[in-house]
C-alpha positions as CSV (number, residue, x, y, z in Angstrom):
1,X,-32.4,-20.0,-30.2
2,X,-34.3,-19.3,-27.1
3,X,-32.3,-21.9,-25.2
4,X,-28.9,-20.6,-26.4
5,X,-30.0,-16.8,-25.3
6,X,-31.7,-18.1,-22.0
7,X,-28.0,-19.4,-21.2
8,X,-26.4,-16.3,-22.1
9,X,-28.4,-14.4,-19.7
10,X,-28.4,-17.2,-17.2
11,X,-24.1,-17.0,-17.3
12,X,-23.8,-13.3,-18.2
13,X,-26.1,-12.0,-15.1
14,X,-23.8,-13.4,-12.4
15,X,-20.8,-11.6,-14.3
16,X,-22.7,-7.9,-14.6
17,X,-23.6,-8.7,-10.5
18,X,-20.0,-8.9,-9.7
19,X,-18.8,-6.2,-12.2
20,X,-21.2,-4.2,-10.5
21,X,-20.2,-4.8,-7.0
22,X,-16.5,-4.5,-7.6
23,X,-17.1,-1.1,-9.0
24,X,-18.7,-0.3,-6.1
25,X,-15.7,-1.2,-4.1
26,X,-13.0,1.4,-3.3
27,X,-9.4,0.9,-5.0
28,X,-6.7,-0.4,-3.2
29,X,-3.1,0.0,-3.7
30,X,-0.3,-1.1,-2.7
31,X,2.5,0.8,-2.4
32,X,6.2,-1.0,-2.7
33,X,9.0,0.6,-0.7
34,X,12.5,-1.0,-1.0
35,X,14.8,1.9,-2.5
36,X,15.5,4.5,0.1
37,X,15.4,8.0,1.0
38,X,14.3,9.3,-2.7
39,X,11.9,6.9,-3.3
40,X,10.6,6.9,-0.3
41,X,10.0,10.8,-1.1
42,X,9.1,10.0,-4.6
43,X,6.7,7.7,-3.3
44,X,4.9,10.0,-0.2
45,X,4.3,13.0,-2.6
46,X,2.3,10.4,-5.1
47,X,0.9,8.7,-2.1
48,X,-0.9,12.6,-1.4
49,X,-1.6,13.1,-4.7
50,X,-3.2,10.1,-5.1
51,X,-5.8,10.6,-2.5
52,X,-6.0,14.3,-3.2
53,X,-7.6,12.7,-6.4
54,X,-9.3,9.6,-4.9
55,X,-10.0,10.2,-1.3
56,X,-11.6,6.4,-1.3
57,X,-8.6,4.7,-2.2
58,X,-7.4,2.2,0.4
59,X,-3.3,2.6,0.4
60,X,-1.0,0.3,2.0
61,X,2.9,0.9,2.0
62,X,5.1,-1.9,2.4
63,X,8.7,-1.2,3.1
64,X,11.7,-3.4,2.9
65,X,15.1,-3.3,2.7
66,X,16.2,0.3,1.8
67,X,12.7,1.4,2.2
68,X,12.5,0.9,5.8
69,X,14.8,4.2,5.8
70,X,12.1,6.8,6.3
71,X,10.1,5.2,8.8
72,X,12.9,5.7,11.4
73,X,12.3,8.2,13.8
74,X,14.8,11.5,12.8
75,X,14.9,10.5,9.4
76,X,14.8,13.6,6.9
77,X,14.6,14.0,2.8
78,X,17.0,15.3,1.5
79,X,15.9,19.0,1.6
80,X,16.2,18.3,5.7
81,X,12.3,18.2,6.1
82,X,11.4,15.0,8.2
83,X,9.4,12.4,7.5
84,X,7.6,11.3,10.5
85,X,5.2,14.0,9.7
86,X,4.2,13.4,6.6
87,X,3.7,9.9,8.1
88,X,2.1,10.6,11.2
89,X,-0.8,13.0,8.2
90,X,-1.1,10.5,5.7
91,X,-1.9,7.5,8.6
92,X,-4.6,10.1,10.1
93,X,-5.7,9.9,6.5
94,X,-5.7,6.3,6.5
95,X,-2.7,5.4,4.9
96,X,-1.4,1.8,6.7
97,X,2.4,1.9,6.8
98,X,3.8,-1.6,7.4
99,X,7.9,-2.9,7.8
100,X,9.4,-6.5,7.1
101,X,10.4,-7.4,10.1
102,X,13.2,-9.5,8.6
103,X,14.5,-6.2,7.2
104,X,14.6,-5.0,10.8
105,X,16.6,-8.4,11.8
106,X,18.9,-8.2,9.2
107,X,19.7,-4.7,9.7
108,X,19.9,-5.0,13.6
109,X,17.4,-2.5,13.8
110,X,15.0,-2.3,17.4
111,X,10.9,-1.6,16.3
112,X,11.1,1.0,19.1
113,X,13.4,2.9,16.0
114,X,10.4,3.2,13.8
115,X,7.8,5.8,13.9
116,X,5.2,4.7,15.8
117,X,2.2,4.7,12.8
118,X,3.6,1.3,11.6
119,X,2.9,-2.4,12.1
120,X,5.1,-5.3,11.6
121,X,4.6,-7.6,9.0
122,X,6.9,-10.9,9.0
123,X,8.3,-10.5,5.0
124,X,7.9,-8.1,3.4
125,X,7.5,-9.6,0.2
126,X,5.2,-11.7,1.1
127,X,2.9,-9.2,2.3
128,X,2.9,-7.3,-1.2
129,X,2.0,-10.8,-3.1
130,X,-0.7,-11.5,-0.2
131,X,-2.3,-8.0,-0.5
132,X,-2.1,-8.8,-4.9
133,X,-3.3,-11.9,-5.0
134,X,-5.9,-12.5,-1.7
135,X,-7.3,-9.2,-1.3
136,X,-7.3,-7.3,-4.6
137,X,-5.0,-4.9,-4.3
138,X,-3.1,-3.1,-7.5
139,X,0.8,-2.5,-7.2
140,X,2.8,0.7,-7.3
141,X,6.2,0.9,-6.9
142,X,7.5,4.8,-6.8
């Protein structure tokens, strides 16, 4: 009996240590762009109230495809109000904006395009199942 509860504590206190220190981690979240102008809008407005609600949370957008659309420099919603500032406030809040770059080839499209608050990442996709599977982070698509 004493052996069989000195193993339980022996493999239960390295799994309370790490439950511990992953609480004490902030969240991160990645955010999936791929579908446009709405989404993108869709996805901006949850991106601020996300952090209106959890100020801590560590938020990386990943666009592709038709989500590369509202990180080019002129481009508006719908109702006419540009983007690039609601960009340019959520990177000074930390938000990390980052484009497939073989969305840019595909589409002919020159980085100097693109807002300047993003970074290049080679694949887009690639980049969401890094950030999910090496670093932890949860995925959102808007």
């Amino acid at each position: 009996m004493k052996r069989r509860l000195f193993l339980l504590l022996c493999l239960g206190g390295p799994l309370a240590v790490s439950g511990a220190a992953r609480a004490a981690e902030p969240v991160k979240v990645v955010y999936h762009m791929a579908d446009g102008i709405d989404q993108a809008s869709r996805g901006l407005a949850s991106i601020r109230n996300h952090l209106r609600a959890a100020p801590d949370t560590r938020i990386v957008v990943v666009a592709l495809g038709d989500g590369i659309r509202f990180l080019l420099k002129g481009a508006t919603e719908r109702n006419g109000r540009p983007f690039d500032a609601a960009v340019a406030a959520l990177a000074r809040q930390g938000v990390e904006f980052r484009v497939c770059n073989n969305t840019l080839t595909a589409h002919s499209i020159d980085k100097s395009e693109l807002v300047p608050e993003i970074s290049l990442v080679p694949a887009g996709v690639v980049e969401i199942a890094r950030l999910q599977a090496q670093e932890g982070y949860a995925y959102i698509r808007p």
